[in-house]
C-alpha positions in Angstrom: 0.0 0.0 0.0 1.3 3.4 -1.0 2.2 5.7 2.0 1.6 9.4 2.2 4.8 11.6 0.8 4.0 14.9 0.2 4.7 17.6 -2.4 3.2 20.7 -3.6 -0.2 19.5 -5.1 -0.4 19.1 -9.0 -3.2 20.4 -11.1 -4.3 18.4 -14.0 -2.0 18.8 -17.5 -4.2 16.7 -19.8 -5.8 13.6 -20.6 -5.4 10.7 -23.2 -8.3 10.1 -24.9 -7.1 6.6 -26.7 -9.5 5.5 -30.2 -9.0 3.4 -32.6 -9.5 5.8 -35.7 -7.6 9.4 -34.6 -9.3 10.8 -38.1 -12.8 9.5 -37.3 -12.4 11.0 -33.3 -11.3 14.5 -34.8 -13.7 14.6 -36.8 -15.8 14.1 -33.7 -14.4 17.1 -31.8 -14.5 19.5 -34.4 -18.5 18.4 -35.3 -19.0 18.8 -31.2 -17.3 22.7 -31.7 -13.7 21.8 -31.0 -10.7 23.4 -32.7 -8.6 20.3 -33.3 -4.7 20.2 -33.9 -2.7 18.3 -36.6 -1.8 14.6 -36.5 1.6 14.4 -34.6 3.5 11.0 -35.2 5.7 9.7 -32.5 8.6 6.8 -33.0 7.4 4.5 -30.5 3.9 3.9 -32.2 1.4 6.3 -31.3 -0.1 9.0 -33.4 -2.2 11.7 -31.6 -4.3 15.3 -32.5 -4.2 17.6 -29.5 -7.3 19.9 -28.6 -6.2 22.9 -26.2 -7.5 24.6 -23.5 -5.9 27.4 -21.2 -3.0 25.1 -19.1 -5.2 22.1 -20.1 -4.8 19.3 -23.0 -6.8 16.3 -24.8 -4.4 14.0 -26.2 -6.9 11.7 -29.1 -4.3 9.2 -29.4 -4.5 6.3 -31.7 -1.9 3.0 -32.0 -0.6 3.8 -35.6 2.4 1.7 -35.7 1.9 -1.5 -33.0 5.3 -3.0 -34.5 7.2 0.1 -33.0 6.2 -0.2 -29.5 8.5 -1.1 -27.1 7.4 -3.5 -24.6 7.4 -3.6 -20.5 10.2 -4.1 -19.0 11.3 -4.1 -15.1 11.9 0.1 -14.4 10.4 1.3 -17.7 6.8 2.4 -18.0 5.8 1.9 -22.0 3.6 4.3 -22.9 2.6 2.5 -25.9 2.2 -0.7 -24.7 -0.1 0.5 -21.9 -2.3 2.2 -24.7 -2.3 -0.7 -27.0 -3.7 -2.7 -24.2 -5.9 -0.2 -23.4 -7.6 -0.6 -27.1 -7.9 -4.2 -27.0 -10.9 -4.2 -24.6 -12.3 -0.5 -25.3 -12.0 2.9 -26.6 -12.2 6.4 -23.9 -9.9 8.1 -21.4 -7.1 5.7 -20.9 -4.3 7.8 -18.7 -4.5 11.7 -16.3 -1.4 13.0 -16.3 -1.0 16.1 -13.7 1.3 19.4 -14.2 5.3 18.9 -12.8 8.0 22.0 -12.5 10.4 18.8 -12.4 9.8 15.4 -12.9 12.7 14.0 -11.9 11.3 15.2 -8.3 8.4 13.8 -8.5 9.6 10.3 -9.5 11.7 10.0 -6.5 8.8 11.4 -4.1 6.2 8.5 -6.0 9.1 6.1 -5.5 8.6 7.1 -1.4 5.1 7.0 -2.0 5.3 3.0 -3.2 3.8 4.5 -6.2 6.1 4.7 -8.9 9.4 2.6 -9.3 9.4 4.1 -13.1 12.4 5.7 -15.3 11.5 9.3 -16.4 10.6 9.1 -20.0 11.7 12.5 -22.2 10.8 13.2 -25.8 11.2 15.9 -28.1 9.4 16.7 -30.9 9.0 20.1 -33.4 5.7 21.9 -33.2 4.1 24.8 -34.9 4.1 28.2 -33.3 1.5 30.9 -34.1 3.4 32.4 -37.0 4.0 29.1 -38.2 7.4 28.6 -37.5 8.8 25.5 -37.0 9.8 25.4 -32.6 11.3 22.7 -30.6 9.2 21.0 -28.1 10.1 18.4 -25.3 8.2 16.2 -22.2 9.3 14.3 -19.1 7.3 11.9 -17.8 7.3 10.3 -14.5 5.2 7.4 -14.2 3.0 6.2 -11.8 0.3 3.0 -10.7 -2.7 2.7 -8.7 -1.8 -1.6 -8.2 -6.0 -1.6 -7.8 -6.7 -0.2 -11.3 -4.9 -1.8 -14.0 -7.4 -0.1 -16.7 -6.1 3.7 -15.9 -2.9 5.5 -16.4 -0.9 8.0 -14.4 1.8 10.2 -15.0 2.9 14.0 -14.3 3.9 15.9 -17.2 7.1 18.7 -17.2 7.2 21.0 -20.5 10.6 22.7 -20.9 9.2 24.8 -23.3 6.0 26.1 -22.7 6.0 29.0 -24.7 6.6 26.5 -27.5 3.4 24.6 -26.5 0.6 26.7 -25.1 -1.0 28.8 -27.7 -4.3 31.2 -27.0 -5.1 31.3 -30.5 -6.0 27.0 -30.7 -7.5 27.0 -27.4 -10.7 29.4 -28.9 -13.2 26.7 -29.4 -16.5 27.3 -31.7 -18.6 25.7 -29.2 -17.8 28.0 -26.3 -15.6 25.7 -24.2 -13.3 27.9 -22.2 -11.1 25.5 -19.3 -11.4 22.0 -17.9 -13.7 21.7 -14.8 -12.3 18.4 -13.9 -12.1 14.6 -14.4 -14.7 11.7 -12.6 -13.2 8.5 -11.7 -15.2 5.2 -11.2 -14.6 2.6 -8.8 -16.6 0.0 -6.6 -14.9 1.4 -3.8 -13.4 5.1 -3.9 -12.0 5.0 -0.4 -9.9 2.1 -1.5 -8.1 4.7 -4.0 -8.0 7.4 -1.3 -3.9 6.9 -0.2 -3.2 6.7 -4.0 -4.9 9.6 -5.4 -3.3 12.0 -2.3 0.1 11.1 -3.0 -0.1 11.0 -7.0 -1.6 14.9 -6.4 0.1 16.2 -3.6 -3.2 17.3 -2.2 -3.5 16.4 2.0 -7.3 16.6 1.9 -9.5 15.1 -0.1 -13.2 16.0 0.6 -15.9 13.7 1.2 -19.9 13.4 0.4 -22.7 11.7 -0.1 -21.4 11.6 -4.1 -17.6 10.0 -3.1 -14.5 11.6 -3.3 -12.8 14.7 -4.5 -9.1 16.2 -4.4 -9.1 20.1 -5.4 -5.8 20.6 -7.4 -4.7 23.9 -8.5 -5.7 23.2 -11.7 -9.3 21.1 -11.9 -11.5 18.6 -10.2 -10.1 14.8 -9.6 -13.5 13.1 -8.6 -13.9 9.5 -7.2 -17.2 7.8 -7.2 -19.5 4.7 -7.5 -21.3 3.8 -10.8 -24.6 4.8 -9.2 -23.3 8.4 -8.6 -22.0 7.9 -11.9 -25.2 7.4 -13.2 -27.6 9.6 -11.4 -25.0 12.6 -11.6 -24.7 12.5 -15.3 -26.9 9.8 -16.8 -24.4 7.3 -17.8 -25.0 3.5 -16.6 -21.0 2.0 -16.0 -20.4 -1.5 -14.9 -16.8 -1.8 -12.8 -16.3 -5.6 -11.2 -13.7 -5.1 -8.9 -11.1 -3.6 -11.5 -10.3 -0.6 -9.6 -11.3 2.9 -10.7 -11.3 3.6 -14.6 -11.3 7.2 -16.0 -15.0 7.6 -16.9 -15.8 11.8 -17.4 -14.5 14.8 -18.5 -16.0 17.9 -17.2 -15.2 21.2 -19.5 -16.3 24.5 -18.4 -18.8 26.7 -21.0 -19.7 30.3 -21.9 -23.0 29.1 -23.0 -24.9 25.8 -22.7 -27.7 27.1 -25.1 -25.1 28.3 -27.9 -23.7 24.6 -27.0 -26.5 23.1 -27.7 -26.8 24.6 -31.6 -23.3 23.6 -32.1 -24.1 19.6 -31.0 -26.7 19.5 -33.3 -25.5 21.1 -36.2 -22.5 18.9 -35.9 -24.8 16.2 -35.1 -23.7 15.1 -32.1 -25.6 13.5 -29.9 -26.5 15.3 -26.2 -28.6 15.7 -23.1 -29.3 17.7 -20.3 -28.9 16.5 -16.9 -28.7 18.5 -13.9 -27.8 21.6 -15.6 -25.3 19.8 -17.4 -25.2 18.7 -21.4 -23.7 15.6 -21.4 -22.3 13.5 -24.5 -22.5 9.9 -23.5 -19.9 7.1 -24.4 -21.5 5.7 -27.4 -21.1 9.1 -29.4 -17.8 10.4 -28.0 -15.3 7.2 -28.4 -15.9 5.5 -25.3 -15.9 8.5 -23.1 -18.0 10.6 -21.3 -17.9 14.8 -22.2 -19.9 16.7 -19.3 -20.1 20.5 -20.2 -20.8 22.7 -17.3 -21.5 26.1 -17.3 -18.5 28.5 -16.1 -18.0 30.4 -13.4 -18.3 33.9 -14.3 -15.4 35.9 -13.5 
């Protein structure tokens, strides 16, 4: 069982939303209102399209090239493996990676925490920069596991060059969307999770209610809870048999659930309210579940 090693708490960075077709899951996003990016192509497998939000990412990533990936080994986390696994059984949010100002860090705090025992992975890669110039971007990763839930991934995400990255100009989305409310976890039991999910986030106190559990990062909602919540919350039915928690919901934060509303079904998408929410269910978005909330005004 992990113990409790504490850093400063992590906000969320992004989320891998893993599908089987990249192109057909774009095409998704940008029917739903989304601006999505171009396909990047990475040497260990994966292709992916990223969709931006201020400080906040969705990764669609897709298994282009299964003969590239490297497999486990003792020490090394394989990020393509884990996502090719992943696929085999379903498509939807396969791994939450958190904001680091230094992974290295990090990994030997999880290491404390009985959490980690992974290798930080770096990459580069070029990107695009609002002129369109050609600009050098690279990642580390420090991996981490939750023993309980083999069907979710973990990881805290450094970018050494984040005015490289973060763009305001791809992060204006048609459909109104202005910043990630949070993420919602499934399990039988949240409170079986409740050691792993402090230590992965740094944050002491995680609040309880009648719903389950939820640790307030700096950046976004991490929310724990039973099917049943699950279900009367956003209207969803999921079935978990003692696999640990899974990554069911996103929750994205709106100027306008009305002007929403026009956009899903002009792009024919389909939606419904729940509790002053729209909601796209897992059928129509790729296995996962997109909960729009309306945002705070300022």
């Amino acid at each position: 069982m992990p113990t409790q090693t504490w850093s400063r708490p992590r906000g969320l960075d992004h989320i891998v939303h893993a599908v089987r077709n990249l192109d057909a899951a774009a095409n998704f996003y940008t029917r739903a209102g989304f601006q999505v990016g171009q396909r990047n192509r990475h040497p260990w497998g994966t292709h992916n399209c990223i969709i931006q939000l201020p400080g906040f990412f969705i990764e669609l990533l897709e298994v282009a090239g299964p003969e590239k990936i490297v497999p486990f080994v003792p020490g090394q986390f394989s990020f393509g493996a884990f996502q090719r696994d992943f696929l085999k059984t379903h498509e939807g949010l396969s791994m939450l990676l958190l904001a680091s100002s230094d992974a290295r860090a990090d990994a030997r705090l999880f290491d404390e925490a009985d959490i980690g025992g992974f290798e930080v992975f770096d990459f580069e890669r070029e990107g695009v920069d609002a002129d369109g110039k050609l600009v050098k971007l690279a990642f580390s990763l420090a991996f981490v596991r939750d023993r309980l839930s083999p069907h979710a991934g973990f990881a805290v995400c450094q970018h050494h060059f984040p005015q490289n990255f973060w763009n305001p100009a791809r992060q204006a989305h048609d459909n109104g969307t202005v910043g990630v409310g949070g993420v919602v976890m499934v399990a039988d039991n949240p409170a079986d999770h409740h050691i792993f999910l402090s230590a992965f986030t740094g944050v002491r106190l995680l609040h309880s209610n009648s719903i389950g559990v939820r640790s307030v990062t700096p950046h976004g909602d991490i929310d724990l809870m039973e099917a049943p919540s699950f279900r009367d919350q956003f209207g969803v039915a999921k079935t978990i048999a003692g696999e640990g928690a899974e990554l069911s919901g996103l929750r994205l934060e709106i100027r306008d659930l009305d002007r929403l509303e026009v956009q899903l079904n002009a792009g024919g998408v389909a939606h419904q309210r729940r509790v002053g929410r729209v909601v796209v269910a897992p059928e129509a978005a790729f296995g996962a579940t997109l909960i729009f909330e309306q945002a705070q005004k300022a």
